[in-house]
N, C-alpha and C positions, 0 to 999 in steps of 0.2 A: 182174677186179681189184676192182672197187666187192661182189661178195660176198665174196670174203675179207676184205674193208677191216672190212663188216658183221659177219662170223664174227668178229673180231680184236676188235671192238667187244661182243656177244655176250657173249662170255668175260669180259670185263673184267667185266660188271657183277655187284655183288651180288644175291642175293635181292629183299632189299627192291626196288632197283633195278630189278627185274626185275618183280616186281609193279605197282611205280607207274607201268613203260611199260606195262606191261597193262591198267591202268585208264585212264589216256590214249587209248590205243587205242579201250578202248570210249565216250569219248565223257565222259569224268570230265575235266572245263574248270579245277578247280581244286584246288589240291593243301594242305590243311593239313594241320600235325599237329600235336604240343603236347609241351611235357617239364613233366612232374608231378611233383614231387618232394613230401614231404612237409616240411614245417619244423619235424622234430624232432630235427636234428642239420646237421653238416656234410657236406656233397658230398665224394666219395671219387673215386678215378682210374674208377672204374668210371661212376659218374656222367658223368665225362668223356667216355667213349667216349657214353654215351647222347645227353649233348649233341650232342657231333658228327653222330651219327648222325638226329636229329631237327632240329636247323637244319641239317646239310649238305643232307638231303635235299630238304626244301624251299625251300634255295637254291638245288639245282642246277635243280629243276622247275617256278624261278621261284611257289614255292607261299609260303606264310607258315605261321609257327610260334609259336604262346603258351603264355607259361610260365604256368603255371595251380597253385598249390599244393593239393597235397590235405589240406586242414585240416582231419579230422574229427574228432581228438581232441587237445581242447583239456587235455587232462591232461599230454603231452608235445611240446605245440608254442612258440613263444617267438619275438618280434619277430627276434631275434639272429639266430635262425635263415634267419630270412626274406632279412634284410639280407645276410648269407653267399651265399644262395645266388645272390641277384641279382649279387652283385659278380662272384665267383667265373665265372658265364656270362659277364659282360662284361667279363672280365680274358682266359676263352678266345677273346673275339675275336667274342662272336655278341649279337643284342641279336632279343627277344622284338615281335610284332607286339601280341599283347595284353595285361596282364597280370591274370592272374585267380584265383581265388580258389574251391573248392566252397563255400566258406560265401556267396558271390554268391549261388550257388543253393538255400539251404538251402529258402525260401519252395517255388520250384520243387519241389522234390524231396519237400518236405512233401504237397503238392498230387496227384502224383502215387504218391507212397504211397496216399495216401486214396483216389483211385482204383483204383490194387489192392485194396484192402479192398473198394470197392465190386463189382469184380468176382468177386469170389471167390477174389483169388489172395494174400491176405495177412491174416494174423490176429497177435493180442495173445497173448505164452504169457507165464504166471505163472512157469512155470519156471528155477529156480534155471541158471546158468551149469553149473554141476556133474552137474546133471539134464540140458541138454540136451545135453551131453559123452554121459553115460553113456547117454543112448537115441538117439544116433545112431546108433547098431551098428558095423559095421565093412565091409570090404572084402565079405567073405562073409556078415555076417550082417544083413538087414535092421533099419533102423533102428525104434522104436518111437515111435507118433505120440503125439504130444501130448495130454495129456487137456483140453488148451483148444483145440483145432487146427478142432473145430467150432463156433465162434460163430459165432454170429449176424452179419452184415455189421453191423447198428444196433449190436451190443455192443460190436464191433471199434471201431467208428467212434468210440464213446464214449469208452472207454479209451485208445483212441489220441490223442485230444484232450486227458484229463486227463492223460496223460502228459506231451503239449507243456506244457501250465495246470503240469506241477508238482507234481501232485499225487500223487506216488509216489518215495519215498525210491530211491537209485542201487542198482540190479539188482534191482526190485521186479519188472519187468516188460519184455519187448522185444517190437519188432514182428518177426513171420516172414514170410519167402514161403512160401505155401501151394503144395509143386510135389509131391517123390514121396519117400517117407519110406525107399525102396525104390530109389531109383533108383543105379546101379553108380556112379557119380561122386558121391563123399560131399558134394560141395559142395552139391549140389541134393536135399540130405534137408534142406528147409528154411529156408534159412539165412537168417539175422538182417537185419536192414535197418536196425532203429533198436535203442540202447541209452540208458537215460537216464545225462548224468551233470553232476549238479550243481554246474557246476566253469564260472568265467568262460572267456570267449572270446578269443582276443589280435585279433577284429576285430568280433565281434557283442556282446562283452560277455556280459550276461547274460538276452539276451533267450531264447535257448535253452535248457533244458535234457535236449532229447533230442538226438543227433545219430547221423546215418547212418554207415551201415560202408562200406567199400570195396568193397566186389562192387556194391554197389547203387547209390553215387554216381559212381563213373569212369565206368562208360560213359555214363550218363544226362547228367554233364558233359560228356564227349566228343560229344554229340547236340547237348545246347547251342551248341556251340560250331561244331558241322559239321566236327567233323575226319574227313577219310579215311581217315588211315590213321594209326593205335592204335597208337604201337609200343611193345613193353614186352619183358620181359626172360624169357629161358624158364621160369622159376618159375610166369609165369601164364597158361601155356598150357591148367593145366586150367581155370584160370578162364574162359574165355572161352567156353564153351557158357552160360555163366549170363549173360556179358556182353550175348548175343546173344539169351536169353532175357528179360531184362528190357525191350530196346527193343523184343524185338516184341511182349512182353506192353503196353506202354505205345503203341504203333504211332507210333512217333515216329522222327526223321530216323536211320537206320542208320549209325551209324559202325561203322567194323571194326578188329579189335586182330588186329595181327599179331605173333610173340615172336621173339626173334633170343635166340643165348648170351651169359648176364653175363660182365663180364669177370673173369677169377681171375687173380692175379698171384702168383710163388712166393714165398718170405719174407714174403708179404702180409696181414694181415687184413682184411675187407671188412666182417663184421658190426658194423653201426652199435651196436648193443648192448655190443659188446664193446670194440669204441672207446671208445663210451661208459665203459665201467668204466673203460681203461684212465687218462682223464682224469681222472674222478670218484677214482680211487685212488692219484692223483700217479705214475703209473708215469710217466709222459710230462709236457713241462710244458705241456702242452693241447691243443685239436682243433689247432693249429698247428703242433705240436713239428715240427723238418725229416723226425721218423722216421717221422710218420706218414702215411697214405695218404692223406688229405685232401689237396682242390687245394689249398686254403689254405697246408697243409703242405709242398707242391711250389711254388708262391710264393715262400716265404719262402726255401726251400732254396736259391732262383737256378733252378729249372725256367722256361722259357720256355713262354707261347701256344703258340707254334709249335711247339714240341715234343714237347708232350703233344697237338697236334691230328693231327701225322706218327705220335706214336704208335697214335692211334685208328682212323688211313688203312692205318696195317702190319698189325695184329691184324687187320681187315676185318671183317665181320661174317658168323659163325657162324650153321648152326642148333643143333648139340650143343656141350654146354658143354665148355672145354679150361682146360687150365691154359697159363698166355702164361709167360715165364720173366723176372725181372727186368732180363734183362742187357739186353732189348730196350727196356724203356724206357730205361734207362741210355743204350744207343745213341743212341737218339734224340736224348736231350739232348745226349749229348757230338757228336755230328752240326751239330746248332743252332749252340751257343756256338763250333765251332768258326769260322764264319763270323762271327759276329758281337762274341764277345767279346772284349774286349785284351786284352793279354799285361800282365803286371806279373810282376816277380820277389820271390819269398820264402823266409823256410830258415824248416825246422819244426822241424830237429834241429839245430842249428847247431853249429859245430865253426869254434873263433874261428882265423885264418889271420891271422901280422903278416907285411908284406912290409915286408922289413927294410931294404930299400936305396932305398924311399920316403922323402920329406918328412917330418915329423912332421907337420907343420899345412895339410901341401897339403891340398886338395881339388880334383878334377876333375869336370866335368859330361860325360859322354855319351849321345850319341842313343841313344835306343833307339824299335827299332820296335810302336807298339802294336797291329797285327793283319794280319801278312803276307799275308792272307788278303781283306782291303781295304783297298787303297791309300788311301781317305780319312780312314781310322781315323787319320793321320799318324803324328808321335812325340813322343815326350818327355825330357826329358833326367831322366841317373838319377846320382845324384855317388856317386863313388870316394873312398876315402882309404886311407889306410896300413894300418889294423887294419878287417877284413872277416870275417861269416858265412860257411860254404859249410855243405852239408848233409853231416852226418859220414859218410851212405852215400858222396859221391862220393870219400872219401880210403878207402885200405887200403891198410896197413903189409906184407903178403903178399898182392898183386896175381891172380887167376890170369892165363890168357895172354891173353883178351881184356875185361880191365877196362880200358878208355881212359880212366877218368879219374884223379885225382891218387893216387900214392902216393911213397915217399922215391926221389928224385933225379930223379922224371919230371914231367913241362911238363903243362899244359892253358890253353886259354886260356878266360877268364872272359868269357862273354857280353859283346856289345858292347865289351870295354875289351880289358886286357891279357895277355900268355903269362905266366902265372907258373910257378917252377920249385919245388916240396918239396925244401928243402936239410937240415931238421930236425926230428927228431916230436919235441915235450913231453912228459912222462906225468908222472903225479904218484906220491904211493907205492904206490898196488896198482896200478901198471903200466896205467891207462888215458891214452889220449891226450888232451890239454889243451887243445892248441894245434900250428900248424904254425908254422914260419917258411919264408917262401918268396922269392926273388927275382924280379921282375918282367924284363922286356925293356921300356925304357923308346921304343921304334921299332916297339913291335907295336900301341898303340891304333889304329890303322886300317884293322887286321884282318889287316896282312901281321906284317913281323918284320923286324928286324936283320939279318939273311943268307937270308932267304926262307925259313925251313924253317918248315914248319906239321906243325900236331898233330892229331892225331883226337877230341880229347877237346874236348868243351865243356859248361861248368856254370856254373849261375846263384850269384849272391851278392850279399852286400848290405852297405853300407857301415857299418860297428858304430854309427858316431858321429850317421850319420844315421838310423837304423835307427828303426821307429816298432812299439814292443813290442805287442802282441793276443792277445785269446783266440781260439786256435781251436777249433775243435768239427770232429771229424770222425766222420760219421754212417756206420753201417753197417745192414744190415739189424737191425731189430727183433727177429725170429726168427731161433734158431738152424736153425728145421727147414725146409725148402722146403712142407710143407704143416705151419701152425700148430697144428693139430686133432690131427695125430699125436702121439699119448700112448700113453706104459705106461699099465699099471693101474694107478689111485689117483693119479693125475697130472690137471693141465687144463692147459688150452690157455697159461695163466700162466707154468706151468714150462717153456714154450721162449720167453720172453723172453729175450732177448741180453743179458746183463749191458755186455757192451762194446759196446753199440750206440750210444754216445757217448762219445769219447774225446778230454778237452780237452785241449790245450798247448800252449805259450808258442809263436808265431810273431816272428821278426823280419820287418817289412815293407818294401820302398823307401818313400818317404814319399807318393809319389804317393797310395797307398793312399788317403789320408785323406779324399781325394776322392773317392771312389766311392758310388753311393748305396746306399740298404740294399735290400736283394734284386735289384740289379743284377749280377751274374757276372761275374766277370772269369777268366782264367787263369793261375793263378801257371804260370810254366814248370817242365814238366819233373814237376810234381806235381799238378796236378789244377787245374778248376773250382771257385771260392768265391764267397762272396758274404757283405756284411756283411749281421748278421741284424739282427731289431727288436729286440736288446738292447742295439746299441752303440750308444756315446756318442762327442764326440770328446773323454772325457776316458780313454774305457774301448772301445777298440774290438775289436768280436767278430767273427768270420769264421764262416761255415758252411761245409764242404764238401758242393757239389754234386753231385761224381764225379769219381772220378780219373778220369783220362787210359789209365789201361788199358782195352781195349775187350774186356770180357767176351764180349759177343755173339759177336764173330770167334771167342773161343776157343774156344765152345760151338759154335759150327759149323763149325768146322775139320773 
């Protein structure tokens, strides 16, 4: 029993997982690791899964995790960004043991440069960015070395010094790793270490004007730091012979990068660059819009912590990259909110109903339940009156056989209140419908009836008089195409933008609404997840939809 319990146990775990009991095993007492983002934009769903993946893992192995930003180019980085990303981890639910910075280590990493020069494994090229493109060679053709590639250590050393001093206008000159100009993995014909560029710091100011590249600063932060284990995304799996070259050219503490698969999501864009445009070109109304992938984005919309963490735990983690299908995040969230969010009632399409054998001035208050789902969620009272919304889908004038809800001469009963009965359609002169007129059963509000007969049909509504008018927004994927990228000829990735990827209209709300906070979810019945956004007011209130209530996911795996 106790080995299958193991084998059952076994199976379950990931890779990574699997590796960090291996290093346990040998005798590895502590488990860090780190999430590195850069702060030159907003965290995307994919970010997400990273987080997860880097503080779950170190919760589960009782290890610790620091968010360490990789700042090395202060040409696209920005406080903003910074502030985003910290919220955004601690809005998923996780909170950083250190918080750091590669510009901590610039001193460090200077220091250790000049020791590669010293040893022979790093020199100063004069050469143009365009020159050293063009003599890298290629796949099959050796690259061509440098005609500075043999200085002198003292020349190096020099140059390398007026460079920090400033003394060379931006792309005069960069420092190289001296490795193999020849060697089958193009990264390691050389590559760059330092770049000058005379542009302030958003934390050192202007004390620098050269700074490191990323192959040479990560892992030498990550040594700093003593993380075990490096986890990053399969894009930089070829990087990582160079990772591993640097620390042992520097013979300093081993950390190790291990790569798992980004996440790809379909109607998705991921390219921060491209995001980027999209903002910078008003296509969207910012890194926030509800459309786009950003967490911030998922916030706003009414995505839940919990949701997008369930998301990150389903997808699991990969070694080969896949495409995930939207419908599974959707799941997620509508999984979430279904436990947790209240019910309130709305019409988006309204179609005005007088019941005519009502009061004129009555009004009634009934219960309604705000989340069947937990009993502490209580209720609220919702008022009736004479003239009511319904949504125009639940009424047709030609029924077919299983439409149960309202059409001319049949009952349905209105959530929580009354059976009304369609005694007469309106229409105005091109023959559209206007209004209903209905009679009520004045012995049905308690959910029976007058003679005990009940109906099949039940639809939400909303009292006209107390009705509290909103914009809503209902959000649809961005892309028309499930991979964005997919173009004709003469086309870009622009032309499968969704024109109707937001589409606003007039909601009536119960009044309760007004009470709801902004990015808080609720459930209108019967039509989806909303949530008010950061534009309403309580003179102007704005709704975002979440996600309907249809569960794509099911359909796609049916």
């Amino acid at each position: 029993m106790a080995s299958e319990t193991t084998e059952i146990r076994e199976k379950s775990l990931n890779f990574l997982e699997e590796i960090i009991e291996e290093s346990i095993a040998k005798g590895e007492k502590h488990i860090q690791t780190r999430f590195p983002p850069e702060p030159n934009g907003y965290l995307h769903i994919g970010h997400a899964k990273s987080i997860c993946i880097n503080f779950g893992l170190a919760k589960k192995y009782g290890g610790k995790c620091n968010l360490r930003f990789d700042d090395t180019n202060p040409v696209k980085e920005d406080v903003e960004y910074v502030d985003s990303i910290k919220r955004d981890i601690q809005w998923l639910g996780f909170q950083w043991e250190l918080e750091r910075y590669a510009s901590d280590y610039f001193d460090q990493l200077y220091e250790w440069a000049v020791e590669l020069i010293k040893k022979g494994l790093a020199y100063v090229d004069d050469q143009t960015q365009e020159q050293i493109r063009e003599n890298r060679g290629t796949v099959s053709v050796p690259g061509t070395p440098s005609p500075w590639r043999d200085r002198t250590v003292e020349e190096n050393l020099d140059l390398f010094e007026r460079m920090k001093n400033g003394e060379f206008p931006d792309g005069a000159k960069v420092l190289r790793a001296k490795i193999d100009m020849a060697h089958p993995n193009m990264l390691f014909r050389d590559p760059l270490m330092y770049r000058i560029i005379h542009t302030s710091h958003h934390r050192t100011g202007d004390k620098w004007c050269i700074y490191p590249m990323y192959d040479y600063a990560h892992g030498q932060s990550d040594s700093i730091e003593k993380i075990t284990h490096s986890i990053c995304t399969l894009e930089f799996d070829v990087h990582r012979p160079l990772y591993d070259w640097f620390i042992q050219a520097l013979e300093i503490f081993p950390s190790h990068q291990y790569e798992f698969a980004r996440l790809n999501l379909t109607y998705t864009m991921m390219s921060k660059r491209k995001l980027l445009k999209l903002v910078q070109e008003g296509a969207v109304m910012g890194w926030d819009d509800p459309r786009m992938p950003t967490i911030c984005a998922l916030r706003r919309k009414g995505y839940t912590p919990a949701s997008v963490r369930n998301f990150a735990e389903m997808v699991g983690v990969a070694k080969r990259d896949n495409v995930i299908d939207l419908g599974k995040l959707e799941y997620c969230v509508r999984e979430d909110l279904n436990k947790v969010a209240e019910r309130r009632m709305a019409v988006l399409n309204p179609l005005k109903v007088v019941i005519t054998n009502y009061d004129d001035d009555k009004t009634e208050l009934f219960t309604a339940i705000n989340n069947p789902e937990d009993e502490a969620a209580g209720t609220r009272q919702v008022p009736f009156s004479k003239v009511i919304y319904i949504e125009r889908d639940d009424f047709m004038e030609e029924p077919p056989k299983k439409f149960y809800r309202l059409s001319p001469g049949g009952e349905v009963r209105l959530r929580y209140s009354y059976l009304i009965k369609c005694e007469e359609v309106v229409k105005d002169a091109e023959g559209n419908v206007t209004e209903l007129h209905c009679t009520y059963d004045p012995m049905s509000g308690g959910g029976s009836s007058s003679d005990g007969r009940r109906v099949k049909g039940v639809i939400h509504w909303v009292s006209a008089k107390d009705a509290v008018e909103a914009e809503v927004r209902l959000f649809n994927p961005l892309f028309t195409k499930e991979d964005p990228d997919d173009v004709e000829e003469g086309q870009t990735w622009e032309d499968n933008l969704n024109p109707e990827s937001m589409v606003k209209v007039t909601g009536y709300l119960e009044p309760s609404l007004r009470e709801i906070p902004v990015g808080q979810a609720v459930q209108f019945e019967r039509v989806g997840y909303f949530c008010p956004d950061t534009d309403s007011t309580p003179e102007k209130l704005v709704f975002n939809r979440t996600v309907t209530l249809k569960d794509s996911w099911a359909k796609i795996n049916k």
